[in-house]
C-alpha positions in Angstrom: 114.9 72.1 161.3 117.9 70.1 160.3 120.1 68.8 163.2 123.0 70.1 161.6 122.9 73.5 163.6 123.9 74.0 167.0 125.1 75.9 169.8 127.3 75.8 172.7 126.3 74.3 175.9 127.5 77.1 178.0 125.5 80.0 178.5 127.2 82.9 176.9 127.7 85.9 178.9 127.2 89.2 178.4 130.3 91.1 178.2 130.5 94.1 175.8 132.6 94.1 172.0 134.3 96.5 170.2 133.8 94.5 166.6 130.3 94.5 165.7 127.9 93.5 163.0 128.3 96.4 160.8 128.6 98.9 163.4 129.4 102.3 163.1 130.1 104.7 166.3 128.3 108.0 166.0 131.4 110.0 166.3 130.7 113.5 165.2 134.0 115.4 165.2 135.1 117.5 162.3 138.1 114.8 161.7 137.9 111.4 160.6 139.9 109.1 162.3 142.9 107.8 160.9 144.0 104.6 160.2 147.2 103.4 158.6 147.1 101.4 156.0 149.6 97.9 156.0 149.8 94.7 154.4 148.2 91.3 155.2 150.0 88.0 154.7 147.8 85.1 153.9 150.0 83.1 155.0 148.9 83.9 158.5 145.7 83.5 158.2 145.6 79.4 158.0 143.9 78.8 161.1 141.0 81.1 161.3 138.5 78.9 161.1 139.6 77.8 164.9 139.9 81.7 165.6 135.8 82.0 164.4 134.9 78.8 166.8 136.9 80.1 170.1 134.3 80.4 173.1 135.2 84.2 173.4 134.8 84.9 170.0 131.1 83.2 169.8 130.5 84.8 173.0 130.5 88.6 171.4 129.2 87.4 168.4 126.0 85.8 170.2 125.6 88.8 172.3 125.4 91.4 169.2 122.9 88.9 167.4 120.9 88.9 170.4 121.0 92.6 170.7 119.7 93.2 167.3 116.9 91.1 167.8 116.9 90.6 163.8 113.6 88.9 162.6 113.5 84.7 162.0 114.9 83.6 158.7 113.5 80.8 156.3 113.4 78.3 159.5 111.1 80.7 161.2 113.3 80.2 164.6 113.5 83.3 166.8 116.5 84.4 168.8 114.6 82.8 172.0 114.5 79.5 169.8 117.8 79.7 168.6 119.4 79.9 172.7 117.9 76.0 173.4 118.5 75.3 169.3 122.1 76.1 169.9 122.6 74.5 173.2 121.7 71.4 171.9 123.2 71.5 168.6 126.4 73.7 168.7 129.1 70.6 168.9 127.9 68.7 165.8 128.1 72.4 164.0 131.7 73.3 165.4 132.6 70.5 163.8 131.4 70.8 160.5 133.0 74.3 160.6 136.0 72.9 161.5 135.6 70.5 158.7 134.6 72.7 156.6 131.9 70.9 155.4 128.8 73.3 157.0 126.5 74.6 154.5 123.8 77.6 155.6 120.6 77.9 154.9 118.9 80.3 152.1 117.7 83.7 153.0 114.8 84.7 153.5 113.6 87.8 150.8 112.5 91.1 152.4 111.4 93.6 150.7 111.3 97.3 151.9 110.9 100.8 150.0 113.4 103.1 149.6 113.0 106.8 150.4 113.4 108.0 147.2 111.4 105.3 145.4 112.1 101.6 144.4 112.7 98.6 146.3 115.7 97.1 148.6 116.1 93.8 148.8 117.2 92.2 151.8 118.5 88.8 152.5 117.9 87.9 156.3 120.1 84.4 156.9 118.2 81.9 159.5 119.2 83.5 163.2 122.3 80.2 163.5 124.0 81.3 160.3 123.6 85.3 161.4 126.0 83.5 164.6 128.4 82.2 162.1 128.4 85.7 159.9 128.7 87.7 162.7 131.9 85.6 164.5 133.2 85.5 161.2 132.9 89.2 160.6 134.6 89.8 163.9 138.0 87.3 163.3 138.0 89.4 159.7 137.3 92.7 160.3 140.1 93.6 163.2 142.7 91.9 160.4 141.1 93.7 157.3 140.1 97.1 158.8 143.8 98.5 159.4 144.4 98.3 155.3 141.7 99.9 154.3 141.6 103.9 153.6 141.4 106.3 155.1 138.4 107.3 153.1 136.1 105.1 154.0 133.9 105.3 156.6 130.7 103.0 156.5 130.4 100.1 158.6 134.1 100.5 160.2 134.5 100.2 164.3 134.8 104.1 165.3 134.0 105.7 162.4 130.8 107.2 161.6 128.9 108.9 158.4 129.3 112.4 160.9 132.7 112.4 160.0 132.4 111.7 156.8 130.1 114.2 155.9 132.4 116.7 157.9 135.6 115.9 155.7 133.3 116.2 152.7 132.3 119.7 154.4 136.1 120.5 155.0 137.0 119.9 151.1 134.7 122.3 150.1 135.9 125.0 152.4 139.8 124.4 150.8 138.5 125.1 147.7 137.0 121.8 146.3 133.7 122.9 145.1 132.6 120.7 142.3 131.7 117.4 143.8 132.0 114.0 141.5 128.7 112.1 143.0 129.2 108.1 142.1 126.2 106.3 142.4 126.9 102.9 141.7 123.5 100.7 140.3 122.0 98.0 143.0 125.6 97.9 143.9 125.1 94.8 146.8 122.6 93.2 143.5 125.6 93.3 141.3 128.8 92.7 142.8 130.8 89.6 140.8 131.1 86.5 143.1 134.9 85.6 141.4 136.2 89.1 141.9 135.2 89.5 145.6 136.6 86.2 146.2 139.9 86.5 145.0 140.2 90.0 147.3 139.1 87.2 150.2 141.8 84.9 148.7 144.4 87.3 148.5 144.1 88.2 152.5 143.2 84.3 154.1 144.8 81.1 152.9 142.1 79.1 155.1 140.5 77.1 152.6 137.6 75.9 155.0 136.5 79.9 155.7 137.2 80.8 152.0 134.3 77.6 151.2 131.9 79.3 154.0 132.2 82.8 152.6 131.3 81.8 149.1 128.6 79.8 150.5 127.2 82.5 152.4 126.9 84.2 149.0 125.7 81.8 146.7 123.5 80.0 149.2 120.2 80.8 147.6 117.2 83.3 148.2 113.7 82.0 149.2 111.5 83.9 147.3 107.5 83.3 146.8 107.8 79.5 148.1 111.0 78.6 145.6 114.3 79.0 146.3 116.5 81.2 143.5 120.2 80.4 143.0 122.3 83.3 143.3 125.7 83.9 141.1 125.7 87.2 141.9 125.9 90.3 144.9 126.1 90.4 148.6 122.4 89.9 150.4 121.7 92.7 152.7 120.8 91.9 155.8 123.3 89.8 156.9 126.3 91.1 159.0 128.8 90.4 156.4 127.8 91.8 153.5 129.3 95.1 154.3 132.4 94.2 155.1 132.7 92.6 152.2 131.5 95.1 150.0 134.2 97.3 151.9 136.9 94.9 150.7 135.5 95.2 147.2 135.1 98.7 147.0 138.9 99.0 148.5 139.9 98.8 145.2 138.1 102.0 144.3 139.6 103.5 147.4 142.8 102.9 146.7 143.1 103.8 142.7 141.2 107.5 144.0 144.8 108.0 146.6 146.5 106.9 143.9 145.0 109.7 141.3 145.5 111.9 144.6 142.2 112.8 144.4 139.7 113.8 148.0 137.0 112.1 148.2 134.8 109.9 151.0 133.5 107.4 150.6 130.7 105.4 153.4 129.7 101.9 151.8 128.3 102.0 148.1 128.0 106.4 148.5 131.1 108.0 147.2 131.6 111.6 146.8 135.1 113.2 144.8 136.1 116.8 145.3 137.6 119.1 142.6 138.1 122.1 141.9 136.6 122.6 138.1 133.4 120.9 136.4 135.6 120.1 133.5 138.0 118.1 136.1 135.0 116.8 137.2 133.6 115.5 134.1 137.1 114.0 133.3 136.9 112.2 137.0 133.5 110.6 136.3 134.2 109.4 132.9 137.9 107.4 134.2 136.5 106.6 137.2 132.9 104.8 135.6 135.5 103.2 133.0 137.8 101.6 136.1 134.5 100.2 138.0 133.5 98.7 135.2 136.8 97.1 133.8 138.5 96.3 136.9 135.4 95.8 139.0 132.5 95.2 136.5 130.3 97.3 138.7 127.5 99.8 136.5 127.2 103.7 137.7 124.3 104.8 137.5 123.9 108.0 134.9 120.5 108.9 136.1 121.2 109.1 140.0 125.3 110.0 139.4 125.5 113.8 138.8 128.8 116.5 138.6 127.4 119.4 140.5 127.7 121.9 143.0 127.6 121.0 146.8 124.3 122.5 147.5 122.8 120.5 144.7 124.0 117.6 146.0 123.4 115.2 148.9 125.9 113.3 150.6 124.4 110.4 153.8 121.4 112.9 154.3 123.1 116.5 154.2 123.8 119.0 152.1 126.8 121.6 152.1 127.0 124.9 150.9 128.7 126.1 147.9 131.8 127.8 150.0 131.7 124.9 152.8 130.3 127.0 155.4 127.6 125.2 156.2 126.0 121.7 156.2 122.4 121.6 156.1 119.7 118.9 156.1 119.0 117.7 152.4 115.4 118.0 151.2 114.7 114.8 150.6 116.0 113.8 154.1 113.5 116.6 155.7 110.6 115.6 153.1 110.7 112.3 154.9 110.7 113.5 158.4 107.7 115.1 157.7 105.8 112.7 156.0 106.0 109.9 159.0 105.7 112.6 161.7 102.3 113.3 159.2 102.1 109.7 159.7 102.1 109.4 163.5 100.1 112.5 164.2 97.4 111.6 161.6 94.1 113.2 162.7 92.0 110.1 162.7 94.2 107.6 165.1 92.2 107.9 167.8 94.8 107.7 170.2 95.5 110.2 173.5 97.9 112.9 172.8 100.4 111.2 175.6 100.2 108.2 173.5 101.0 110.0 170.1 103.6 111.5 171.9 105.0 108.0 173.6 105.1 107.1 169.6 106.9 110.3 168.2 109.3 110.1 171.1 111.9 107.3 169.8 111.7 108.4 166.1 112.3 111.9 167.1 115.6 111.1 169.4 117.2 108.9 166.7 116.2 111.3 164.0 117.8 114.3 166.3 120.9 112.1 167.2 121.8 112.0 163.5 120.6 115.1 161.4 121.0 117.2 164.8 124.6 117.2 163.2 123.6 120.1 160.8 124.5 123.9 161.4 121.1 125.1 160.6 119.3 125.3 164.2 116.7 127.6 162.7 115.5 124.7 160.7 115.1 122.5 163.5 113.4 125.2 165.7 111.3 125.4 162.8 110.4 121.9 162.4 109.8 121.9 166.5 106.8 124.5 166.1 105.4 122.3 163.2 105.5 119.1 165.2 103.6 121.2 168.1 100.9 122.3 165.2 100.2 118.9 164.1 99.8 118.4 167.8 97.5 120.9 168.5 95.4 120.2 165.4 95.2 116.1 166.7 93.5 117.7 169.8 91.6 120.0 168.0 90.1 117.8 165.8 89.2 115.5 169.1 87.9 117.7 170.9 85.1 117.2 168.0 82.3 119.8 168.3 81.8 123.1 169.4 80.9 122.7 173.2 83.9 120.4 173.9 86.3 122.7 172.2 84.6 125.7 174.2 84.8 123.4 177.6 88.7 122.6 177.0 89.7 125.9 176.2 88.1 127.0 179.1 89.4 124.7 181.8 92.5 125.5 180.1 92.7 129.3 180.8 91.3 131.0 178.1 88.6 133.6 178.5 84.9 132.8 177.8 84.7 135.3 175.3 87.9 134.2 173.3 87.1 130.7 174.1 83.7 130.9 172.8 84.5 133.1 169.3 87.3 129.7 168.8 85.0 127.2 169.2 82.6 128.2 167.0 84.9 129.0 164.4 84.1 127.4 160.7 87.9 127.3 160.0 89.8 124.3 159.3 91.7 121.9 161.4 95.2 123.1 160.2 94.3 126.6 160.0 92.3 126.6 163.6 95.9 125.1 165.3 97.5 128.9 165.2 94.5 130.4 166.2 95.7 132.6 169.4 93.3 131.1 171.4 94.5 127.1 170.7 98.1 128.5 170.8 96.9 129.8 174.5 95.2 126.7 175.8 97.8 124.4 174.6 101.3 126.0 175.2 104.7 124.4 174.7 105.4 123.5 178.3 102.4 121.0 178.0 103.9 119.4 175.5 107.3 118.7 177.0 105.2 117.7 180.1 104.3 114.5 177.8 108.0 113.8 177.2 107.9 115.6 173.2 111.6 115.8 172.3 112.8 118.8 171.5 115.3 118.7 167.9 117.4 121.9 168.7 119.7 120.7 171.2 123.0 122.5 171.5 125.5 119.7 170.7 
């Protein structure tokens, strides 16, 4: 590990921020919140280089690093590392920042699936330069946020894809019932390095953070032992990519409220309201022309559609046609089911408390967002199908025919019933309605465990 990295000698506390890396509050009013747009002088930005290195500022940034406990990057150094890494270094780094002569490290190259198939590539910067990103993002972002739109609503302090999805929801219901839905092609892959920075250059006039900021993009990807130059897009994974991809895509934002047009837009996801598919059609064709001219960005014909809400998904939901209703999309309740299949997979040979102890987190987060939708039947529904795959996991443990007959019994069913159930040739799935199952293993027993329920009124 080069001694070119380094961090403060003072411990930093653990006082709470308001700007974080890429943070968005789970607000889930029927309102976005409203910002007002107004200039930004570069002139007045000459010294923020200084503003990234203050104490307080490195403080907050150091305590949302540690927070997201973010895997080690190419130098392999954990968060834990990084505290005695930094203490030791951080002067001799300050003042290469100052100097502007720092250079980070490459990224390291993650690769995950995405939901609907493909790949994401992530980018995850060594844990020193995530510091440096994420006090960065925070001098930038409480300058930058106030001009963008109103629109937008990914990755923004107090703003939240709930909202977004609820202005989408309130178009519809004004009449807006042909949505424009803008997929933009491995949009963080493609975005031009010269274009993004003269938005940067347009808004700070300090050279030495203009240098980092195109370092951090062109720094290089370590991929399969070599590292890969990069003269193009935003890695993911570090916390300023999506800020600026917000300052790219402002551009969008703004030529949309110039056409007068209602859309929302979180990140790359944008969604346009009209009233008529032919309006529609004309609103994708100007609007593909102006992101590639002006921002040389691709949409994506295959995945970019002019439909009907219901045929549609915006961040996970789905509206109805007359904007009465937002549901959960398909493809967001396909995947629930497939890892909850996952986690309650007959062979695990685990206790039922301990599948439960695992289902418990991905259920809460998975409630605290799509609980959001106005269909509780569905979620009732999906409550009684997580307490099947339950009662089939014990079912199939239970193993053979005395077992089962000894369970049932010691849970209250009657010898008769108990015995005509355990010696049942039916299937696994089938046998977990059986009356007798449904008897022994009642829903109380379940919430005993700690299994979340989904339909919670909000």
């Amino acid at each position: 590990m080069s001694g070119s990295r380094q961090t403060n000698r003072q411990q930093p506390n653990r006082t709470s921020t308001d700007w974080g890396e890429a943070s968005v509050d789970g607000v889930s009013g029927a309102e976005p919140v409203m910002t007002t747009t107004k200039p930004e002088s570069p002139a007045a930005t000459t010294h923020l280089m200084e503003e990234v290195c203050e104490r307080e500022n490195l403080v907050r940034a150091w305590q949302r690093v540690r927070d997201n406990k973010g895997a080690p990057g190419v130098d392999g150094m954990t968060i834990e590392d990084a505290k005695g890494f930094l203490r030791e270094h951080w002067p001799d780094i300050r003042s290469r920042l100052l100097c502007g002569s720092y250079r980070p490290q490459p990224v390291r190259r993650v690769e995950i699936p995405k939901p609907d198939g493909g790949i994401r590539k992530l980018g995850v910067p060594c844990v020193v330069d995530r510091l440096i990103q994420q006090a960065l993002l925070q001098v930038l972002q409480k300058r930058w946020d106030p001009t963008f739109s109103e629109h937008s609503y990914g990755f923004r302090p107090q703003r939240s894809a709930h909202q977004a999805v609820a202005r989408a929801q309130a178009y519809v219901a004004d009449g807006y019932g042909i949505v424009v839905d803008l997929d933009l092609e491995q949009f963080f892959d493609r975005v031009n390095h010269d274009i993004l920075m003269a938005r940067v250059a347009a808004r700070v006039a300090d050279k030495r953070v203009l240098k980092l900021v195109r370092a951090f993009l062109t720094v290089g990807v370590l991929e399969d032992g070599l590292v890969r130059p990069v003269d193009e897009g935003t890695p993911q994974g570090g916390p300023l990519s999506p800020l600026l991809s917000n300052l790219l895509l402002d551009d969008l934002d703004k030529e949309l409220e110039r056409r007068g047009l209602r859309f929302c837009r979180y990140a790359d996801d944008c969604n346009i309201y009209v009233r008529s598919r032919r309006a529609g059609e004309r609103v994708m064709a100007s609007v593909s022309r102006f992101l590639t001219r002006k921002l040389k960005l691709t949409v994506n014909e295959t995945k970019s559609a002019v439909a009907r809400p219901e045929e549609r998904k915006f961040l996970g939901f789905s509206i109805s046609n007359d904007g009465s209703e937002r549901r959960i999309a398909p493809k967001a309740l396909a995947k629930f089911q497939t890892r909850v299949r996952e986690l309650t997979r007959r062979t695990r040979g685990l206790s039922l408390r301990q599948i439960v102890d695992q289902l418990r987190p991905y259920l809460i987060g998975w409630r605290s967002y799509f609980g959001f939708c106005q269909t509780p039947i569905v979620l009732r529904n999906l409550e009684a199908w997580i307490r099947r795959r339950l009662r089939m996991y014990l079912w199939r443990q239970w193993q053979n025919g005395h077992n089962r007959f000894k369970e049932l019994r010691r849970r209250g069913v009657k010898e008769f019933q108990a015995a005509v159930a355990a010696g049942s040739p039916t299937g696994f799935w089938r046998m977990s309605r059986h009356v007798s199952v449904q008897q022994a293993l009642r829903n109380h027993e379940f919430e005993a465990l700690g299994l979340p329920r989904l339909n919670v009124a909000r």
